[in-house]
LOLUM-896550 format. One record per atom (N, C-alpha, C): x, y, z negated; residue in one letter; atom name; residue number from 1. Coordinates in steps of 0.2 Angstrom, whole numbers. Each point is the difference from the previous one (the first is absolute). Layout:
BEGIN
- X Y Z A CA NUM .
...
This chain:
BEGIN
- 4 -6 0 X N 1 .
- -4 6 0 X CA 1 .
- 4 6 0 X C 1 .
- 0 6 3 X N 2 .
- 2 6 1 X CA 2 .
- -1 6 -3 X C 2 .
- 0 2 -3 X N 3 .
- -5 8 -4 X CA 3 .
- 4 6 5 X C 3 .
- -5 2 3 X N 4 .
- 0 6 3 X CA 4 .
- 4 5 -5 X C 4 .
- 5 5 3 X N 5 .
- 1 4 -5 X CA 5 .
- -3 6 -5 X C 5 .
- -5 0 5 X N 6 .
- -4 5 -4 X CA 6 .
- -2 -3 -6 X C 6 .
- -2 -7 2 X N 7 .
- -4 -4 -8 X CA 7 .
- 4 2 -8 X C 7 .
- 10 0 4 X N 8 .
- 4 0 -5 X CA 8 .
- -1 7 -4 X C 8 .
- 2 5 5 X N 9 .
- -1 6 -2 X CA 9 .
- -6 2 -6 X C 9 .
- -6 -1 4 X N 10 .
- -5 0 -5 X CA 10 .
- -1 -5 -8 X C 10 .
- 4 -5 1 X N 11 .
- 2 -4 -7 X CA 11 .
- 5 4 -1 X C 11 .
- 6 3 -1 X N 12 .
- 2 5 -2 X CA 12 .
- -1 3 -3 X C 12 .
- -4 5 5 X N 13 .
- -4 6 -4 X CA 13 .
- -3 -2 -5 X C 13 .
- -6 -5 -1 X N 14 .
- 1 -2 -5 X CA 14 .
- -1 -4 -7 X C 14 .
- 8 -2 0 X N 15 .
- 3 -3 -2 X CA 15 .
- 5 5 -6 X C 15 .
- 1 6 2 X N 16 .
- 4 6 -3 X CA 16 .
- -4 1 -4 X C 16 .
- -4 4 1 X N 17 .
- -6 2 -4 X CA 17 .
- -2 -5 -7 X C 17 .
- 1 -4 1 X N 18 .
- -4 -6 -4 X CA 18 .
- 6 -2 -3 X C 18 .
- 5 -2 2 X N 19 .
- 8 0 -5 X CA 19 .
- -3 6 -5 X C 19 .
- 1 5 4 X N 20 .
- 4 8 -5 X CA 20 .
- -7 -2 -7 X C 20 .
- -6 1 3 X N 21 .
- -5 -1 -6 X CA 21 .
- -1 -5 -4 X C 21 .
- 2 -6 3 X N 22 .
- 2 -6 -7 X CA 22 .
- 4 2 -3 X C 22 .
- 6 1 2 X N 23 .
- 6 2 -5 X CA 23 .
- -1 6 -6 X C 23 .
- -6 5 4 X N 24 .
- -2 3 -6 X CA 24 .
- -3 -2 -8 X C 24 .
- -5 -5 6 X N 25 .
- -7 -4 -3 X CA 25 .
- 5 -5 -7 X C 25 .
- 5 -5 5 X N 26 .
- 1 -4 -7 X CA 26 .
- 9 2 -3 X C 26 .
- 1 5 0 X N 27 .
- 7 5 -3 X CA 27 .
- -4 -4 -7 X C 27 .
- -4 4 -4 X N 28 .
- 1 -3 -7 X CA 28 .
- -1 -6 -1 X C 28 .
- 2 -3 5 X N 29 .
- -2 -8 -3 X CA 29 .
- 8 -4 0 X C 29 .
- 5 6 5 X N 30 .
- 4 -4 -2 X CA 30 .
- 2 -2 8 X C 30 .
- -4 1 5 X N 31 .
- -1 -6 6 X CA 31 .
- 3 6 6 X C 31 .
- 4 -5 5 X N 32 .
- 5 7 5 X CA 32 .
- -3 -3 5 X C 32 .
- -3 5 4 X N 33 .
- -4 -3 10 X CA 33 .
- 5 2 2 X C 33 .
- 3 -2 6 X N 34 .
- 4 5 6 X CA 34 .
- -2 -3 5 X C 34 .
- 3 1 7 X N 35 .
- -3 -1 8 X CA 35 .
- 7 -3 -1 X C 35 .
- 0 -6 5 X N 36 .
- 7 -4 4 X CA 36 .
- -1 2 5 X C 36 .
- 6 3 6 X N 37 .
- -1 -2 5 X CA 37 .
- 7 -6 2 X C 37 .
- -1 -6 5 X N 38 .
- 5 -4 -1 X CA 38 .
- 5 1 7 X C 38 .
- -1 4 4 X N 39 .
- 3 1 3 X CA 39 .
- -2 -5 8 X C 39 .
- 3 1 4 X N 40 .
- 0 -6 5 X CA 40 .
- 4 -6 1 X C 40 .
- -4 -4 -4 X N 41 .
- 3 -8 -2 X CA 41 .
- 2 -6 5 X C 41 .
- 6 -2 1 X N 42 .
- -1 -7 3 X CA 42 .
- -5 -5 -2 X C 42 .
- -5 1 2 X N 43 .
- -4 -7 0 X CA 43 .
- -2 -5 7 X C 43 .
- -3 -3 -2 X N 44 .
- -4 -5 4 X CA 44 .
- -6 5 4 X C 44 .
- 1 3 -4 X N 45 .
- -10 4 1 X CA 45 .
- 1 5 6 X C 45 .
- 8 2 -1 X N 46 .
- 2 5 5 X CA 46 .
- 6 -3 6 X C 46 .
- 1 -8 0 X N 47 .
- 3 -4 5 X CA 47 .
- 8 3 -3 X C 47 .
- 0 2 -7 X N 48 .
- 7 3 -2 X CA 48 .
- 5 5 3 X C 48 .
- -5 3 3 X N 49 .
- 1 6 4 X CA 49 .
- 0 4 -4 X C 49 .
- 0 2 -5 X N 50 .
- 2 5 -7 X CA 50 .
- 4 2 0 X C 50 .
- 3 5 -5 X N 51 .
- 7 3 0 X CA 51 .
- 4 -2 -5 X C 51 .
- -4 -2 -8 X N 52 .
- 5 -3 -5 X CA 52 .
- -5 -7 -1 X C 52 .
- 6 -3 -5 X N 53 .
- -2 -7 0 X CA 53 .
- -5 1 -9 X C 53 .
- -2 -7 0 X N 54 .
- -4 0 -3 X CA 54 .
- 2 2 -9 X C 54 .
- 7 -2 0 X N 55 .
- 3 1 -8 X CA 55 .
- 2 8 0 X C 55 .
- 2 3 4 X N 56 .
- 0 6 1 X CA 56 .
- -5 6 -3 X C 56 .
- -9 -4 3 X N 57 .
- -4 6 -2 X CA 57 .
- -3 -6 -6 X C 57 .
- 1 -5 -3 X N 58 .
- 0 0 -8 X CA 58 .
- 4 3 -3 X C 58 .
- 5 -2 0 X N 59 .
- 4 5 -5 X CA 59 .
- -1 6 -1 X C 59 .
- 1 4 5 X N 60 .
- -2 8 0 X CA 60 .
- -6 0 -4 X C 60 .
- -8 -3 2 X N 61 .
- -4 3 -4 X CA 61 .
- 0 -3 -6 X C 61 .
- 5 -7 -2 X N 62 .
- -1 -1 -7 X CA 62 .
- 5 7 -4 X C 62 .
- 4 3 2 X N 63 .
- 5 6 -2 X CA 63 .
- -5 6 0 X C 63 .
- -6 0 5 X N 64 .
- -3 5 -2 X CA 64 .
- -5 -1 -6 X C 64 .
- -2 -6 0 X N 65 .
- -4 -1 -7 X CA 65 .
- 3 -3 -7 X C 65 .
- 6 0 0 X N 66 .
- 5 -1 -7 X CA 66 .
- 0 7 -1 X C 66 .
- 0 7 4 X N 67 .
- 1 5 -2 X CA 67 .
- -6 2 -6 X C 67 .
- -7 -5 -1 X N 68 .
- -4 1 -4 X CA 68 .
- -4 5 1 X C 68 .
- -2 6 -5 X N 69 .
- -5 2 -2 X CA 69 .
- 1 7 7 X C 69 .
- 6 2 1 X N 70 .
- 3 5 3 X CA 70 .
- -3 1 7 X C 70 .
- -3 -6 4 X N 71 .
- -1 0 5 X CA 71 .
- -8 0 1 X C 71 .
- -3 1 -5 X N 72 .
- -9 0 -4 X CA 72 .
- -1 5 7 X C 72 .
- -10 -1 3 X N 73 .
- -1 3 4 X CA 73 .
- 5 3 7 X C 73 .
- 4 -2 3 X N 74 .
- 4 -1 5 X CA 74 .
- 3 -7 4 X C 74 .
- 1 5 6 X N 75 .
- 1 -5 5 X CA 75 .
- 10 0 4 X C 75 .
- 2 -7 0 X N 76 .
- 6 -2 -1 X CA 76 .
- 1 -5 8 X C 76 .
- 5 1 3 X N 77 .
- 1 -5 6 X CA 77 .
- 5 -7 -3 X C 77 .
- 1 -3 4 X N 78 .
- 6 -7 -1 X CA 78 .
- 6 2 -2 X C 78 .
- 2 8 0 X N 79 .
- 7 1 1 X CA 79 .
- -1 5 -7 X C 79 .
- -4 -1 -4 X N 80 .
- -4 6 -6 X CA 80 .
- 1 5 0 X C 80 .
- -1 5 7 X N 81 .
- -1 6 1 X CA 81 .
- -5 2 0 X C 81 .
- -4 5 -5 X N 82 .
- -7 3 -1 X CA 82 .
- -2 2 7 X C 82 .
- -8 -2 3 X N 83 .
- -1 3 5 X CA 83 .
- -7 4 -4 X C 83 .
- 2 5 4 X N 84 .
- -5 7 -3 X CA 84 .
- -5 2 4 X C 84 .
- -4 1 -3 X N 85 .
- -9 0 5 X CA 85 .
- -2 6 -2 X C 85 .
């Protein structure tokens, strides 16, 4: 199956929104939302025609979610650069 791009963009949109407000929503509880973005992955799904491999963009987002609380209501790529909306 294919998703048009628009489809992405409009789950995007959002998807931001809805981040930034949980994070408000459960902050007292203790609890961190953030957005991953995983980058363009070697898989099967894309005939491995990606650009990093698979332990690449684990890593990365596990580095961005060891950074904890810090990264509360924000969006992070595979290489744990903030992208800003």
């Amino acid at each position: 199956m294919r998703v048009c791009p628009a489809a992405c963009v409009a789950l995007t949109n959002d998807a931001i929104p809805v981040n930034k407000s949980m994070s408000l929503d459960l902050e007292p509880h203790n609890i961190t939302t953030a957005l991953l973005h995983p980058g363009w992955v070697r898989t099967d799904m894309v005939n491995h025609s990606g650009l990093i491999h698979t332990d690449e963009c684990v890593e990365g987002l596990l580095k961005v979610l060891q950074r904890g609380h810090e990264v509360n209501g924000r969006w992070f790529d595979y290489a744990q650069r903030e992208i800003k909306w």
